[in-house]
N, C-alpha and C positions, 0 to 999 in steps of 0.2 A: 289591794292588788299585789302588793310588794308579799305581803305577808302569807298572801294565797302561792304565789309562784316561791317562797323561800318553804314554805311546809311541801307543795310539791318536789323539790328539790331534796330536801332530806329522806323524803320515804323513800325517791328512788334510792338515792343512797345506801341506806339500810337494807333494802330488799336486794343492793349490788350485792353487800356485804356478806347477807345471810345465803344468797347463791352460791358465792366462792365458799362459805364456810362449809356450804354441804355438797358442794364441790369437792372442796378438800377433805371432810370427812370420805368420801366418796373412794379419793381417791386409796386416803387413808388405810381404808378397811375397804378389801378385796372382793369380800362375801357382803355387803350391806343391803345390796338389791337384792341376795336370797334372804337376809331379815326378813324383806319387808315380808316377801311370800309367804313365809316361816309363820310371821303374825297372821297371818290371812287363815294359814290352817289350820291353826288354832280356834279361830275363832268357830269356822265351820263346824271341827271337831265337836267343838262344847255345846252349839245349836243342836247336833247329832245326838248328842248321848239325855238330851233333857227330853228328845220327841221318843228316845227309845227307852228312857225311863217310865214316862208316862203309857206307854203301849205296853209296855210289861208290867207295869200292877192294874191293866183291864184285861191282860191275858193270864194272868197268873193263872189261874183255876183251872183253864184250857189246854195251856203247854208246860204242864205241868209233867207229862212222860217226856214230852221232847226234849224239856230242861235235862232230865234222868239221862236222854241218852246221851244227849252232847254232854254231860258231866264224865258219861265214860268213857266217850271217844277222846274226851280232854287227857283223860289218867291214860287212857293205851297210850294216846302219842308224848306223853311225859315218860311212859317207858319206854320208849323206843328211842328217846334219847338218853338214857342212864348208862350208856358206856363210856359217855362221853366225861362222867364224873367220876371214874374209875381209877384210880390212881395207879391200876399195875397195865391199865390200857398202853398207856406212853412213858414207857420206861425209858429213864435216860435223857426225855425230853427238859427235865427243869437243870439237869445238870448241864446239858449244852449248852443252856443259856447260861451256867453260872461262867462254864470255858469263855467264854468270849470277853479281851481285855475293855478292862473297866476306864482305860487313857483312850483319849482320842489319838490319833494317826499325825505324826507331826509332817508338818508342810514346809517346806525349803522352797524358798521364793528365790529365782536366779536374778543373781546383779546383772543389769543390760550397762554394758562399759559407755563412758560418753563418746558422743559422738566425733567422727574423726576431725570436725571444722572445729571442731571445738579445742584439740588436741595439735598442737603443731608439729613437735614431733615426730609422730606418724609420716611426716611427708622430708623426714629430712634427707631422703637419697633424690624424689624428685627436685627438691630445693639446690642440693648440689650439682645436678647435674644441668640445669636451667642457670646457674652460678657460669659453670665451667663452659657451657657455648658462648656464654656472653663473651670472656674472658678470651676467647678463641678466636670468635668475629672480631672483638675489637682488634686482638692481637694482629687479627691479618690487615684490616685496615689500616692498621701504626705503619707495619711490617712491610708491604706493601709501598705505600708511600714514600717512605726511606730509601728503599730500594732502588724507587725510581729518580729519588732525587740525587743519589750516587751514580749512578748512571747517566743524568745530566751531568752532574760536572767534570764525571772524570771526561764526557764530549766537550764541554767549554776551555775545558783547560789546553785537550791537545788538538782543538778544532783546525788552528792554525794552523799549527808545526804540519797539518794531514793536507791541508790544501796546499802549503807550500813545494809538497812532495809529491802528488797525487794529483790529478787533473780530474778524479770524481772519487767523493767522499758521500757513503750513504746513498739512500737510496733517495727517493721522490719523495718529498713530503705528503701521501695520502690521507685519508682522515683516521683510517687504524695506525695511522703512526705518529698524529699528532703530537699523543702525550709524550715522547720521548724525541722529538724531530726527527735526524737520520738515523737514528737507531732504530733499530728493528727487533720489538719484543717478543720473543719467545714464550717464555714463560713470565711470572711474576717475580723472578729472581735471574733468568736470562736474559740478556741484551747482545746482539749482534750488530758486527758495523762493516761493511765489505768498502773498501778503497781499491780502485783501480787507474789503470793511464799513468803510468809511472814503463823509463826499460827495465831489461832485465828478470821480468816479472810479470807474471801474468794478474796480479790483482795480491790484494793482503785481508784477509780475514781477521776481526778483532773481536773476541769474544768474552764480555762479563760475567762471571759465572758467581755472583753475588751468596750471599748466607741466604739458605732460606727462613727470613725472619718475619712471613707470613703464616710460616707452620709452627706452632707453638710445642710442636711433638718433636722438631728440629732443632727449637732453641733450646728445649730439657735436654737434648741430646748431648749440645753444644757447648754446654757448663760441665760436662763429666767426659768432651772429648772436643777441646777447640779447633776450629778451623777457620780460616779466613778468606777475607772476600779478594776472587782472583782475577787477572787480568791474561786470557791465553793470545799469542797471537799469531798468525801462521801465515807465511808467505812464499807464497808458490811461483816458485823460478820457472824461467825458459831452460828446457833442454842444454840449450848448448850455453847457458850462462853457466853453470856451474860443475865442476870435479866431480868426480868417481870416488865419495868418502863417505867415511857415518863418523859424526863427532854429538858428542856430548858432554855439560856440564851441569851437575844436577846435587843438589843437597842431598844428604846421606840417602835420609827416607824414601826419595822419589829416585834415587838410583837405584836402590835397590830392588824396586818395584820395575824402574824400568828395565834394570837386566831380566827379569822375569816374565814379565809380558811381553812388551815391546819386540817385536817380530825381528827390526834389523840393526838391535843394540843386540838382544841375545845370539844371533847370528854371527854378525861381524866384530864387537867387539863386547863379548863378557865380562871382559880384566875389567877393578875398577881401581884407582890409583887416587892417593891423598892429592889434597890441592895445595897444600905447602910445596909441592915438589915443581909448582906452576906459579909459583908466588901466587895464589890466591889464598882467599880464609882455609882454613881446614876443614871447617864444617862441609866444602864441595867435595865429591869424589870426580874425577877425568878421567871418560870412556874413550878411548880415540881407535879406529880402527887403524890408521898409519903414525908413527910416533911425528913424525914432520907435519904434520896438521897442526898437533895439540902445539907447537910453538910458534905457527906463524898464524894462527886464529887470535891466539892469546897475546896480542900485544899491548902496549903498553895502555891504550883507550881504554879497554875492557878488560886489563886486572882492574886499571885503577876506579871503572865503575865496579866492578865484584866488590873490591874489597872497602870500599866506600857503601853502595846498597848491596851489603850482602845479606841484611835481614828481609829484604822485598824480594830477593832472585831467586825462583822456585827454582828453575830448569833454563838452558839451551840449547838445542838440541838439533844437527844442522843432517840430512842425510838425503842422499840419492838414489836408497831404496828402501825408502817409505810406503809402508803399506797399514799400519794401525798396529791395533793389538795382534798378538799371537793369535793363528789360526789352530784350531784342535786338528789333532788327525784324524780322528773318527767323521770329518764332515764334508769326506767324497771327491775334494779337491783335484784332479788333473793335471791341471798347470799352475804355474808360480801365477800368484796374484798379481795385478798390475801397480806398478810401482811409481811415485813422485821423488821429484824433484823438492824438497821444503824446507825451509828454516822457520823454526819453531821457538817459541819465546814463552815463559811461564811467569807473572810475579803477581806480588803481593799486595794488596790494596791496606796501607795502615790508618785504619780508621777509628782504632780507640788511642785515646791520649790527644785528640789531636779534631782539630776542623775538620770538614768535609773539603772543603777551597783548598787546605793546607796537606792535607793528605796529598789530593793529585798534583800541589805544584811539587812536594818530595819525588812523587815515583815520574816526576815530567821526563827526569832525564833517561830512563832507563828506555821509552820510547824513541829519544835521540838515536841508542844504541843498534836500537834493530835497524834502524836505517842506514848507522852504518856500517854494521855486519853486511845489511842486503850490497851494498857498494862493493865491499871488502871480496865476498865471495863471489864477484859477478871477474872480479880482477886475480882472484888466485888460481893457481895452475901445479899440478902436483908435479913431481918432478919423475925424472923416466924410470927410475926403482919403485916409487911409489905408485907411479900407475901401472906397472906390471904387477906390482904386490894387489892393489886392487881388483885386476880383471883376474889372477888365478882365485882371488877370493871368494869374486862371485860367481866363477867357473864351478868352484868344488861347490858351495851350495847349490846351482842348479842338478848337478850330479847327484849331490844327496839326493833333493826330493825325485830325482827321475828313476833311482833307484827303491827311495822309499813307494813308488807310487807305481812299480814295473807292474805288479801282480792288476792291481786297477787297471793299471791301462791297457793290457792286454785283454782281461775281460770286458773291456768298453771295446776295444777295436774287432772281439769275436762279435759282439751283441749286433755291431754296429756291421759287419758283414751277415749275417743271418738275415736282420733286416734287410740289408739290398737284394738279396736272394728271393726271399720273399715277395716282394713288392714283383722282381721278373717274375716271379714265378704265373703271380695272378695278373700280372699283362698279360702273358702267352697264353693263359687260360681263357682269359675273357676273349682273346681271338680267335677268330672264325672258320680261322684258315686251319684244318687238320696236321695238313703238311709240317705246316711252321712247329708243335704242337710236339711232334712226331721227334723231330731233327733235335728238340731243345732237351726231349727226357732221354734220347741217346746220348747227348751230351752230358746230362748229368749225371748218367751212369757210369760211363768212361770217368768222369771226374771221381765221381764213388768208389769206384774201385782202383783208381789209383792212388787213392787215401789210403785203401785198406791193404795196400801194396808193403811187402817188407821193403824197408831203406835197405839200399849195399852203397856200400862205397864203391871208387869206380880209382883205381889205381893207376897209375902209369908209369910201363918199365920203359926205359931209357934203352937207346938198342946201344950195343956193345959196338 
């Protein structure tokens, strides 16, 4: 039984074998299935020609003219194809074929380049520029953080000296102000601190105006043009606390920008004078509009802060017609701008070489100082040449612009007559009443032609 099912097993085998073989022959050769035909008509063929062998030697005797004829219909169509062995029939024809090159036609296969994953290179500007965001966020996150943490302390440091002076420092702690307590965040590099309830004074504004060292396009800047992280502070007087003056003490740089911009440094005092000539550094220049200011402002407290933090004192800048930057003349203006009462304070935050704690206990004192300028100026009082030198001051300035501004304001006060005209005009029309209507365009007539009236003068003789 074993041996029956193992010879079954081999045949099929075999017969697997001889399938695929003629399979693959099959596949092999193209034409194999017309062989096969091929042999098939053959064979028919040779069947054919032995039944018509045999029927033609029992016909012989019989088709024997027939044979004759088809012999010569065989020779006509043997001639009738005899041009075709003609060798002057197709002239030219064996020579074209020798024309024709005897090399095959070469073939250029194009190199396909590898592919770009394959290739790093190819990607090296998105690489850097995926580099340089990174580089950027993180930068601002550092940037960022630091900023806020200078901002705290320079509040911790003078949190006290602000309450001790101030009966409200900052504002409410809400939840957008958490991260900084009383400070109030502007921007990511500005901090604001408003103190008020003090005399004298209507409130003090304290403004950090830090590096922006979340901009990484600020800090490339910042290595080829330094600047430093500022403390501005500005305290806004009552009326009748303070003189009729404009003073100023400001390092070279920032005087000279402020004689330029500055609306009521360029106005009332241009000059700008060394500070040795005030015992302060030299580095200051002294704008003073009355010479009697610059000596009893500058007394001995505040040389000897000058000349102690003279590398942290941007500016001081104390004046009673404050108004900001210069205004352009090109922008319409009528009347003088309204003007404050302020003393102003500028300095420097020194943050490299040094702690952050240690930085603000250095510039702690310079805060002392504004507090006691604000004292200082609430008790000075200019003397009786001084304040007349004052009011012609700001006498002749309102004169300038009223002159520079005559031609404006004439053409505003015609505009501004047209329109009243107008506006009667279309009351009296929209009324109903004819009469009324009647009385008001005789009136304007009369008006009209007393316009168009020649002026005389109107003399008077004195009797004898």
């Amino acid at each position: 039984m074993k041996l029956l099912l193992f010879l079954s097993c081999l045949a099929c085998f075999i017969f697997l074998i001889r399938g695929s073989n003629y399979g693959a022959d099959l596949m092999d050769n193209e034409f194999a299935e017309f062989e096969d035909f091929d042999s098939e008509d053959d064979l028919f063929v040779s069947e054919d020609t032995n039944t018509k062998n045999t029927k033609d030697s029992e016909q012989n005797a019989n088709n024997f003219v027939e044979e004759d004829e088809e012999q010569d219909i065989i020779i006509e169509d043997e001639s009738e194809f005899e041009h075709f062995q003609d060798s002057e029939e197709f002239e030219g024809f064996n020579d074209a074929k020798d024309d024709k090159p005897s090399s095959e036609p070469k073939i250029t296969i194009t190199k396909v380049p590898i592919h770009f994953r394959a290739n790093w290179d190819s990607y090296w500007l998105e690489i850097v520029m995926v580099v340089g965001l990174i580089i950027y966020f993180l930068n601002f996150a550092t940037g960022k953080s630091k900023n806020t943490k200078i901002a705290n302390a320079w509040f911790q440091t003078h949190k006290s000296l602000l309450e001790d002076n101030f009966s409200l420092v900052g504002d409410d702690t809400t939840t957008e102000n958490k991260e900084c307590g009383a400070l109030i965040k502007e921007s990511e590099n500005i901090f604001t601190l408003w103190c008020s309830g003090r005399v004298c004074c209507e409130g003090m504004l304290v403004e950090l105006k830090l590096i922006k060292r979340q901009d990484l396009v600020a800090i490339i800047a910042g290595m080829m043009r330094p600047t430093f992280d500022q403390v501005h502070v500005k305290v806004i007087m009552n009326k009748e606390d303070m003189d009729s003056f404009v003073f100023c003490v400001a390092s070279k740089k920032t005087a000279l920008h402020f004689s330029k911009e500055m609306a009521d440094i360029s106005m009332y005092c241009p000059e700008r004078r060394m500070g040795d000539k005030h015992n302060i550094p030299n580095t200051f220049n002294v704008m003073s509009e009355i010479a009697e200011t610059s000596s009893a402002l500058l007394d001995s407290k505040v040389t000897t802060i000058l000349n102690k933090y003279s590398e942290y004192v941007d500016y001081i800048h104390f004046s009673d017609q404050y108004t900001g930057i210069k205004q352009t003349e090109d922008n319409g203006a009528l009347k003088l701008p309204d003007t404050q009462k302020v003393l102003l304070f500028g300095f420097n935050i020194p943050i490299k070489g040094m702690g952050t704690s240690e930085a603000m206990d250095q510039i702690k004192p310079l805060m002392t100082m504004v507090l006691y300028c604000v004292d200082k100026i609430k008790r000075y009082r200019l003397s009786k040449e001084g304040k007349m030198k004052a009011d012609k001051n700001r006498q002749r300035v309102e004169e300038a612009f009223l002159k520079s501004t005559h031609v404006a304001r004439a053409e505003a006060a015609a505009a501004r007559r047209e329109e009243r005209k107008r506006l009667e005009k279309e009351k009296v029309m929209a009324d109903s009443d004819p009469e009324k209507q009647r009385r008001w365009e005789e009136k304007e007539q009369k008006r009209q032609a007393k316009k168009r009236a020649p002026k005389m003068k109107q003399l008077k003789v004195k009797a004898l």
